[in-house]
Structures are given as structure tokens and as C-alpha cells.
C-alpha positions as CSV (number, residue, x, y, z in Angstrom):
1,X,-153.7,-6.5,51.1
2,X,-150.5,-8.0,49.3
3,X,-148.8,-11.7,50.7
4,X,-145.6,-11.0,52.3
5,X,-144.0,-12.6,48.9
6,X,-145.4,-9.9,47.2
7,X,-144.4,-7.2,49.6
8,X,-141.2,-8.2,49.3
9,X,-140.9,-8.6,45.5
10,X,-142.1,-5.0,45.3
11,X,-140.3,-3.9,47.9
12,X,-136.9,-5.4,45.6
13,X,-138.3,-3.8,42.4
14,X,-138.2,-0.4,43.9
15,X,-135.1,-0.7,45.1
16,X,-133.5,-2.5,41.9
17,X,-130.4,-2.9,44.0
18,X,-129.3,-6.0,45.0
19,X,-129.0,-6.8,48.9
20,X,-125.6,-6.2,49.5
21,X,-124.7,-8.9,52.2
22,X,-121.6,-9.1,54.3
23,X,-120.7,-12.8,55.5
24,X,-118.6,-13.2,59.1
25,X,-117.7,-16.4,59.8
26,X,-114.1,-17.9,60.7
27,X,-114.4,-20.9,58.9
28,X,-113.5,-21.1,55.3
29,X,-116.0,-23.7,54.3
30,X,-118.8,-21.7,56.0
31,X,-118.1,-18.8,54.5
32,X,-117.9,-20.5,50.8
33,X,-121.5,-22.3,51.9
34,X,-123.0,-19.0,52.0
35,X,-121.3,-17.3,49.3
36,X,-122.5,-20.1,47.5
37,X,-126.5,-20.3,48.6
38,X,-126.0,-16.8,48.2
39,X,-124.6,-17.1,44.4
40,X,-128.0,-18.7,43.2
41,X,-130.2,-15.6,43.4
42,X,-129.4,-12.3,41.5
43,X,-131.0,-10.5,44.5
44,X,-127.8,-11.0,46.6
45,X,-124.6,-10.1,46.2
46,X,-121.7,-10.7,48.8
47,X,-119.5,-7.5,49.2
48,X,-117.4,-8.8,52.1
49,X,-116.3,-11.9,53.9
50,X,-114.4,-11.6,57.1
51,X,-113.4,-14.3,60.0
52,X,-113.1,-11.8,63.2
53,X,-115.3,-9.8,65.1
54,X,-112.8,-6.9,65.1
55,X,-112.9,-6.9,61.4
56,X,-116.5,-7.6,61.1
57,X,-116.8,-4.2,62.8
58,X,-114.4,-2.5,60.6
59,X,-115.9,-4.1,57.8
60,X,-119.7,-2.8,59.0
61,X,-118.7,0.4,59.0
62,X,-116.6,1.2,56.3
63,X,-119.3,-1.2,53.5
64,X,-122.4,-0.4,55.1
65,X,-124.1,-3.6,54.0
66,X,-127.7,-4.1,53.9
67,X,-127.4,-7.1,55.8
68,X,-124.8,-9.0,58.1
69,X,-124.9,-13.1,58.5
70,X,-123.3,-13.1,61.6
71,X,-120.9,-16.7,63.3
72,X,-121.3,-16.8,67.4
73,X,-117.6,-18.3,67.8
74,X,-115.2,-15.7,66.3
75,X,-111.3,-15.1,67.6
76,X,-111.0,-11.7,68.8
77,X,-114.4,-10.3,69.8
78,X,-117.2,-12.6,69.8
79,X,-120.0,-12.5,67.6
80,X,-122.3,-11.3,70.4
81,X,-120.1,-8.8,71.4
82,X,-119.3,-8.0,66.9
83,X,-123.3,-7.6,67.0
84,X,-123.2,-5.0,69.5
85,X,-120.8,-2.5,68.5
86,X,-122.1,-3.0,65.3
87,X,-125.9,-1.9,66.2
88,X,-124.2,0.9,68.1
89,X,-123.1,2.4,64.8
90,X,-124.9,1.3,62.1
91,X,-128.8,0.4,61.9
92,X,-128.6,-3.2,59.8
93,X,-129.9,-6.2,60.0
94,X,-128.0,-9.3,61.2
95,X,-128.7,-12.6,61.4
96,X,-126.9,-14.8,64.0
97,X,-125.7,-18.1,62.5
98,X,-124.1,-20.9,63.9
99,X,-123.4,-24.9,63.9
100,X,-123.8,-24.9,68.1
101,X,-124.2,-23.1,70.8
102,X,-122.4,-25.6,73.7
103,X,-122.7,-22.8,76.6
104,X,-123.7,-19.3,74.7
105,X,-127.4,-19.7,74.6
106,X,-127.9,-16.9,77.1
107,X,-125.6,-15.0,75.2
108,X,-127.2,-15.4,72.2
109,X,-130.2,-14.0,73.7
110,X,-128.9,-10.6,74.7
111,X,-127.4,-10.3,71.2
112,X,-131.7,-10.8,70.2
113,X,-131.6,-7.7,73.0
114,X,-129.0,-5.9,71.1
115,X,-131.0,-6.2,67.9
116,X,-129.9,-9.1,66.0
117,X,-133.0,-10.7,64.8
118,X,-133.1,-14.3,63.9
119,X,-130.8,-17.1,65.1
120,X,-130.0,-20.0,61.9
121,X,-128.8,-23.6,62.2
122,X,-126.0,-23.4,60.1
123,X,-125.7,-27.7,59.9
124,X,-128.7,-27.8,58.2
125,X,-127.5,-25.7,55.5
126,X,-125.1,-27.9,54.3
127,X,-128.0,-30.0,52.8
128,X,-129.5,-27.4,50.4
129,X,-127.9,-28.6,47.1
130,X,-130.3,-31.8,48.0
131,X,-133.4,-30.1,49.5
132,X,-134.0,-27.0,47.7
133,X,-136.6,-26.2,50.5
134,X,-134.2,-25.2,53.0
135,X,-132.3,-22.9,50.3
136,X,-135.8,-21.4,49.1
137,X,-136.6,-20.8,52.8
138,X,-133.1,-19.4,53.8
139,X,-133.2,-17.0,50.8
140,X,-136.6,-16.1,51.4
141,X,-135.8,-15.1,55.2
142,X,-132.9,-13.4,54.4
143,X,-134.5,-11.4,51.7
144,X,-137.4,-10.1,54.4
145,X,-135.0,-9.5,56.7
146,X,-132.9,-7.7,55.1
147,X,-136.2,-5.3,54.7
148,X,-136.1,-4.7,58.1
149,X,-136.3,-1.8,59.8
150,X,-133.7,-1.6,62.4
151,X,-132.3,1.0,65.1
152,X,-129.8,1.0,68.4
153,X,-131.0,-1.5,70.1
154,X,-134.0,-2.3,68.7
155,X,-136.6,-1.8,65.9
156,X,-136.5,1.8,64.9
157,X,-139.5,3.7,66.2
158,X,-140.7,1.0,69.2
159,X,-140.0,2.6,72.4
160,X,-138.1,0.9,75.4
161,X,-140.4,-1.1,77.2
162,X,-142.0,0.6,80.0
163,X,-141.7,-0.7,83.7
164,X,-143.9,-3.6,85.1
165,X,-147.7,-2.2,84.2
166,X,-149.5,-1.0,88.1
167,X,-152.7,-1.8,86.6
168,X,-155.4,-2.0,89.2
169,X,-157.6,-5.5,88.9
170,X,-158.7,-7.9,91.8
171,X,-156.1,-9.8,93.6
172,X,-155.6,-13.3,92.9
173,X,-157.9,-15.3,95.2
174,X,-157.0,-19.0,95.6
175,X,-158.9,-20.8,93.4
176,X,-159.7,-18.8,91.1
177,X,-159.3,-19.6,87.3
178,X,-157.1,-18.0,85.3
179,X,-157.5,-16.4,82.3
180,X,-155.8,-18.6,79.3
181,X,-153.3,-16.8,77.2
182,X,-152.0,-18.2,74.1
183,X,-149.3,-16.2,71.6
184,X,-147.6,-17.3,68.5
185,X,-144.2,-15.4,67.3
186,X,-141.5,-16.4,64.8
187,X,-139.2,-13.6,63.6
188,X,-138.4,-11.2,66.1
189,X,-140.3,-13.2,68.7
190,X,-137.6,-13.8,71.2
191,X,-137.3,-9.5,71.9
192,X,-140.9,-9.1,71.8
193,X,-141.6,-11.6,73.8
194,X,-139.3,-10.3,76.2
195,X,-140.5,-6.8,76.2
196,X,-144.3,-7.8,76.6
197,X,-143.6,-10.1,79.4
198,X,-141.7,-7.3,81.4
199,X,-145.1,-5.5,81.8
200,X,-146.8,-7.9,83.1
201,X,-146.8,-8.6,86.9
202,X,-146.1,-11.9,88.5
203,X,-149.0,-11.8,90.7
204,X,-151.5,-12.1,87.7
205,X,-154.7,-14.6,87.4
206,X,-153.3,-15.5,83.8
207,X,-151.3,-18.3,82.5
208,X,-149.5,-18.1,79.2
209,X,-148.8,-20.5,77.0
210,X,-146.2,-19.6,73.8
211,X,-145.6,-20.7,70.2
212,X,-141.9,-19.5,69.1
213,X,-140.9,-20.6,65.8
214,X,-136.9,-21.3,65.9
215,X,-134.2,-23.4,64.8
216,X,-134.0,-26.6,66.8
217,X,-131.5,-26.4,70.3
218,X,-131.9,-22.9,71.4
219,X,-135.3,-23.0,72.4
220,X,-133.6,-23.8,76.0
221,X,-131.8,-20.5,76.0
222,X,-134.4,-18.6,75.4
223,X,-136.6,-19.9,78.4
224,X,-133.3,-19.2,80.8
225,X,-133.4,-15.7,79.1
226,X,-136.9,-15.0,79.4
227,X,-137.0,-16.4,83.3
228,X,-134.1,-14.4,83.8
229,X,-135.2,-11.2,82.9
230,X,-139.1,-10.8,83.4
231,X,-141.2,-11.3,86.6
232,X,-143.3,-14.1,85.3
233,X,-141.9,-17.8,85.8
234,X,-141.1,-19.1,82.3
235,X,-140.5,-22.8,81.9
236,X,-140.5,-25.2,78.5
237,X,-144.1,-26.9,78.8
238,X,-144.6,-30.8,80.1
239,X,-147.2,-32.8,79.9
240,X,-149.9,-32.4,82.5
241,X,-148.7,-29.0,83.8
242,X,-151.5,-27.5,85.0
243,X,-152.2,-23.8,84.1
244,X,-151.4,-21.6,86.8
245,X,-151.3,-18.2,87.7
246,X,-148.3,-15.8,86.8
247,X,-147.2,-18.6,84.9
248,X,-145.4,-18.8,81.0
249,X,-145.0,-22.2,79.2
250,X,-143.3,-22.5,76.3
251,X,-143.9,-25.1,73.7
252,X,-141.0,-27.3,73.5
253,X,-139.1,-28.3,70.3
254,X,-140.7,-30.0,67.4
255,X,-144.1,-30.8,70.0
256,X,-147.2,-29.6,69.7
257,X,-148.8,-27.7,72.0
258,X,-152.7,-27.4,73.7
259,X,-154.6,-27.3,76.7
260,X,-157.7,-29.4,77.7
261,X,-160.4,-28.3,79.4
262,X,-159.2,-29.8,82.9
263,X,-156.5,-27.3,82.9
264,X,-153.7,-29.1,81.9
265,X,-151.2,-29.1,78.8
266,X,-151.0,-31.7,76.4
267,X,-147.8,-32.0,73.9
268,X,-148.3,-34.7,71.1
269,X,-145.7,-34.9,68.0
270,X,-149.0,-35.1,65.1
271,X,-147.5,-33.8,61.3
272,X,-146.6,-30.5,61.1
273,X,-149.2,-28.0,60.0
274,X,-147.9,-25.7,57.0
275,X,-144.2,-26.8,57.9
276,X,-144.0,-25.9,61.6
277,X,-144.0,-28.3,65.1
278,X,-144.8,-26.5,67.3
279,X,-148.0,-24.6,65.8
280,X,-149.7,-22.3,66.7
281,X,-153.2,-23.6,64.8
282,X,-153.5,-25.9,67.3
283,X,-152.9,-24.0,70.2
284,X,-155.3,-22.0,69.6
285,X,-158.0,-24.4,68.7
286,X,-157.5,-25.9,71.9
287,X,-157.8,-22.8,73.6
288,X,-161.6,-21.6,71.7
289,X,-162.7,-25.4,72.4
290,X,-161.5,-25.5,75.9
291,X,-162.1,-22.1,77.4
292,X,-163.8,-20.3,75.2
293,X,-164.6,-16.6,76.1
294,X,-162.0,-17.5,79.1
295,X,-159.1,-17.3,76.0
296,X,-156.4,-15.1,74.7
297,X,-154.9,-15.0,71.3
298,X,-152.0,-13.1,70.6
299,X,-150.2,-13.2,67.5
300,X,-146.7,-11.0,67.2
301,X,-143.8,-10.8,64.9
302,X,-143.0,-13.6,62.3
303,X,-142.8,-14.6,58.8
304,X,-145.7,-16.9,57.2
305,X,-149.4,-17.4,58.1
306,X,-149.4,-19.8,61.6
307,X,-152.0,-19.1,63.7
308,X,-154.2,-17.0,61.7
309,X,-156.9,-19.7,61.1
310,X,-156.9,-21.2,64.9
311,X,-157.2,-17.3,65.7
312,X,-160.2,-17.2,64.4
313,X,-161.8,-19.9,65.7
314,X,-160.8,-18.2,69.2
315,X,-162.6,-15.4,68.1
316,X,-165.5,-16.9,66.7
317,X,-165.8,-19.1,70.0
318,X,-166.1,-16.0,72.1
319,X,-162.5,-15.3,72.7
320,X,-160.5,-12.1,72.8
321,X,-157.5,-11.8,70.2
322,X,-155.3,-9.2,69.4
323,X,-152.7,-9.0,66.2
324,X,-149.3,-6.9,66.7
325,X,-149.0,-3.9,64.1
326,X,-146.9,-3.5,61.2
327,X,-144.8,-0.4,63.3
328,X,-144.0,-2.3,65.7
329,X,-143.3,-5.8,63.8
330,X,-139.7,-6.8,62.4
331,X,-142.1,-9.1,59.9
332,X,-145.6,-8.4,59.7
333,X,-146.4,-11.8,58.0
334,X,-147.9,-13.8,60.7
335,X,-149.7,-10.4,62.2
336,X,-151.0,-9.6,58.3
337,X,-152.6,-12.7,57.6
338,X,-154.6,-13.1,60.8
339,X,-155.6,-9.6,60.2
340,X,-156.6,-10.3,56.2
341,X,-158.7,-13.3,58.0
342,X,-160.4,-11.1,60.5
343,X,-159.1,-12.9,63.2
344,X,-158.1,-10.1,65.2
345,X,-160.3,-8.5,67.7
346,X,-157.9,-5.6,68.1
347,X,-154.0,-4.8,66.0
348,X,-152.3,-3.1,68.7
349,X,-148.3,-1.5,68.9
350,X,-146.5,-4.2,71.3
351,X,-146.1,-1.9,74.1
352,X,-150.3,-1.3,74.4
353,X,-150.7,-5.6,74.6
354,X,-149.5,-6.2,78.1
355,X,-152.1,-3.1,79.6
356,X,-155.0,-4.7,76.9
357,X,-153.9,-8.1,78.5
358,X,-154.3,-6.6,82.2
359,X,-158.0,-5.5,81.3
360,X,-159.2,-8.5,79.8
361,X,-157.8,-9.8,83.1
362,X,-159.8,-7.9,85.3
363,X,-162.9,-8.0,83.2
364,X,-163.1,-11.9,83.3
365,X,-162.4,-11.8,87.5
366,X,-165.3,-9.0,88.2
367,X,-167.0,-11.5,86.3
368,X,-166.3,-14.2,88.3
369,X,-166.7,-12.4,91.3
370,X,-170.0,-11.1,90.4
């Protein structure tokens, strides 16, 4: 099965079109630092820059780009609200970036609802004539999303996620030990996240513990989000929190994330592994050491390989683990290489997890109750 690199390269050399990219940004300098970045590969080329949301929707329509790079602070309409008219029209990828977010970071959230699909610190850009690493890896995540398949909304083809799943399983009984469920995401995370967590209930004997890979400061607004819109409690992680029922906690920026076998969370700020803090390697190792055939690993949309080695070791120590499909994925990368390492136990469509998730549940409390 080919790398991600090598899905993408062939995916260019069929098209042997460069990816025609549209730039929206109201600051000058911004707009030459991309055009710029952008200059250095022949697979780009820039066929528009604008500095409005009004325009940027003008501009969508009437250029039909193959990707947007899209500001949060524009005059007129907003970039949230420039992402949204624009999705309504025209199925193309866009990518939010921005320098800060001060108050928008639940905004920038229900733009990831509208269908943008990755958020991008636009301060760190500034350093790529000195690190070529954050230009190789900008390019690179440009170039795969700009492959994505996108629709109103949402990724063309994935349904709306269905109401909160009546699944029938045991009540929660005091005491009883919940199921430990751990899921890495990068790309596209923040939506899919959302839409699995809406089918679960909040009375469930499982605690969740997530991985999402994003740029540093809007991890906050996407626990709000999350909490805000699904039944669960969602909270960023702290040391010591004890696992609970009905429970998400999310790994915190640039810490580490496991569980020990007390039921408790531990965060620790070790090197990253393959470039990321949090990872999801270690979560996962944690979990197949710790609980064992009492653990979950889900691995969903995202670019790269984390997780697909600590997925393993899940499922080798007796765990259950589950891979999202390619349909369903914005980037199969992460998904791909756990399923190339036969780390998945099951590659299921995002909107079958949450049910799969529910019967592992209830299979581990007859169990119990047995």
C-alpha cells in the first residue's frame, strides 16, 4: 500500500496541473509570506490574493481555486463567516490561518463545522527561510489537503451524524470500571471528533482520553466547542484526574498523555516522538500495559504515522482497536499506516465507531457482572 507521500506525488502526476491556490488575508506582508513559501514549489501557483471576506467570496466563485488559505480577522465579513458562504457554493478546501485568535476560538470551531479543515499558526511561518522544516511541512499539508475531498458542510459522501445512539447495555452501577478509550486524530480531527462524540450518551461506563494534533493555543477552543456541543463532559486533561464515566480528556498542549493502572492520568513533557507532543504512541502504550483487554484504540483522520505502533501493542495486549476508513477520512495517513501495521482490529466509516464503541461497552460490563 503506497506512503501518503507517494499517494500524493501520484495523485499530482495525474493531474499535471498545478494546485491553483487563492490567498485571503488583509495584511500585505502576510499575503507576500505565502505567495512567497508558495513561490518555492512548482506545484503551487497563486491565482488570487484578496484582503476581504466579501471579495474572498467573489473571488471563490468566479476562480474556482483548488484551495483557499483562509485569515480569521478580515473587514467586512469575517473569515468564519467568508468560509461559510464559500462552502455553500463551491466544494474546496480551505485552510484557516491566523497569527491569534484573542476571543474567536469558538468561532473557529464552527468554521471546522462548516468544512474548513485545518487551523495554521501563521507566526511560525515567518521562520521558514531559517527552518526549512516548517516550509517542507506547510507545503506538504497544503499539498494533501488540497486533495481533499470536500462537500456543503462536510466531507462529500459522510452522512450527518445521526442522533445520540439508544443502544441498549447495563446501566452504570457505582463502582464499576470503565472501559478505557483512547483516540488519536490530526487533520480533520476537530469535526470528527465532534461527530463521534454526539453518538455517544453521557451516561456511559467509558472514559475517553484524546490525542489531537494542532497548532499551539487553540487547543482551548476546541474543548469549549466539543463540551458545548456533545453530551459527554470534555475538559483539557490534569494530572491525577481519575478516569471516570461519561468522561473526555483531552491531552493538553505540547504534554504527553497516559494512564496508569490506578486510574489516573499522568502528563510528562519527555521528547517528542516522530515530531509531535502530545502522542499518541504513548497513549496507547499506557493503555495495553495498564488495562489491557479493558482498552480502546481509535485512530481517525490525520496526516503521518502517530499511533500506529502503540496501536498495536493495544492490540497485541488484548485490546480492541479500530482504524477510520479512507471514505470517511479528510487524510487517511494516520488511519493507513496503522492498518499497513495490522494494528487495527476493525477500519470502520466514522459514523459505525460510536455503535462499535457502545458494544465493546456492554460486552466488558456483562463481563463484569458475570
Amino acid at each position: 500500500m503506497p506512503t501518503d507521500q507517494e499517494k500524493l506525488m501520484r495523485d499530482n502526476s495525474e493531474i499535471h496541473e498545478p494546485i491553483r491556490v487563492l490567498i485571503v488575508d488583509d495584511v500585505k506582508s502576510a499575503r507576500d509570506l505565502l505567495r512567497d513559501i508558495l513561490a518555492t514549489d512548482p506545484g503551487f501557483e497563486v491565482i488570487g490574493e484578496v484582503a476581504d471576506g466579501l471579495k474572498a467570496v467573489e473571488s471563490a466563485l468566479l476562480l474556482r481555486p483548488n484551495l483557499i488559505t483562509m485569515d480569521i480577522r478580515l473587514p467586512g465579513l469575517d473569515g468564519f463567516q467568508a468560509v461559510e458562504r464559500i462552502l455553500a457554493e463551491v466544494p474546496v478546501p480551505i485552510v484557516m490561518i491566523t497569527a491569534s485568535m484573542g476571543n474567536q476560538e469558538e468561532k473557529l470551531f464552527r468554521a471546522f463545522n462548516a468544512g474548513a479543515l485545518d487551523v495554521l499558526d501563521k507566526q511560525e511561518l515567518y521562520l521558514w527561510r531559517t527552518r526549512p522544516e516548517i516550509r517542507n511541512g506547510f507545503l506538504r499539508k497544503l499539498r494533501a489537503l488540497a486533495l481533499t475531498r470536500v462537500g456543503r458542510g462536510w466531507v462529500r459522501g459522510l452522512p450527518e451524524p445521526d442522533p445520540i445512539i439508544t443502544h441498549r447495555h447495563p446501566q452504570v452501577e457505582a463502582g464499576a470500571s470503565p472501559l478505557v478509550i483512547a483516540i488519536a486524530a490530526s487533520t480533520g480531527g476537530p469535526g470528527a471528533l465532534m461527530r463521534l462524540f454526539k453518538q455517544i450518551p453521557s451516561q456511559v461506563n467509558g472514559c475517553f482520553l484524546v490525542v489531537q494534533h494542532m497548532s499551539r493555543g487553540f487547543l482551548g477552543g476546541l474543548v469549549r466547542w466539543l463540551d458545548d456541543e456533545v453530551g459527554l463532559e470534555v475538559r483539557e486533561a490534569r494530572e491525577d484526574d481519575p478516569l471516570l464515566p461519561g468522561l473526555v480528556l483531552v491531552a493538553p498542549d505540547d504534554y504527553h498523555i497516559q494512564v496508569t493502572d490506578w486510574g489516573t492520568v499522568r502528563l510528562n513533557k519527555s521528547l517528542p516522538i516522530n515530531g509531535h507532543r502530545p502522542s499518541a504512541e504513548l497513549l496507547f502504550d499506557s493503555v495495553a500495559n495498564c488495562y489491557g483487554k479493558r482498552g480502546v484504540g481509535i485512530i481517525l483522520t490525520g496526516m503521518g504515522s502517530d499511533g500506529a505502533t502503540g496501536l498495536k501493542t493495544l492490540k497485541e495486549s488484548g485490546g480492541h482497536t479500530i482504524a477510520q476508513d479512507e471514505e470517511t477520512s479528510i487524510i487517511f495517513g494516520m488511519p493507513r499506516a496503522a492498518i499497513e501495521k495490522n494494528a487495527a482490529e476493525m477500519v470502520l466509516p466514522l459514523e459505525k465507531i460510536g455503535l462499535q464503541i457502545l458494544t465493546w461497552i456492554s460486552e466488558q460490563q456483562r463481563v463484569e457482572i458475570e
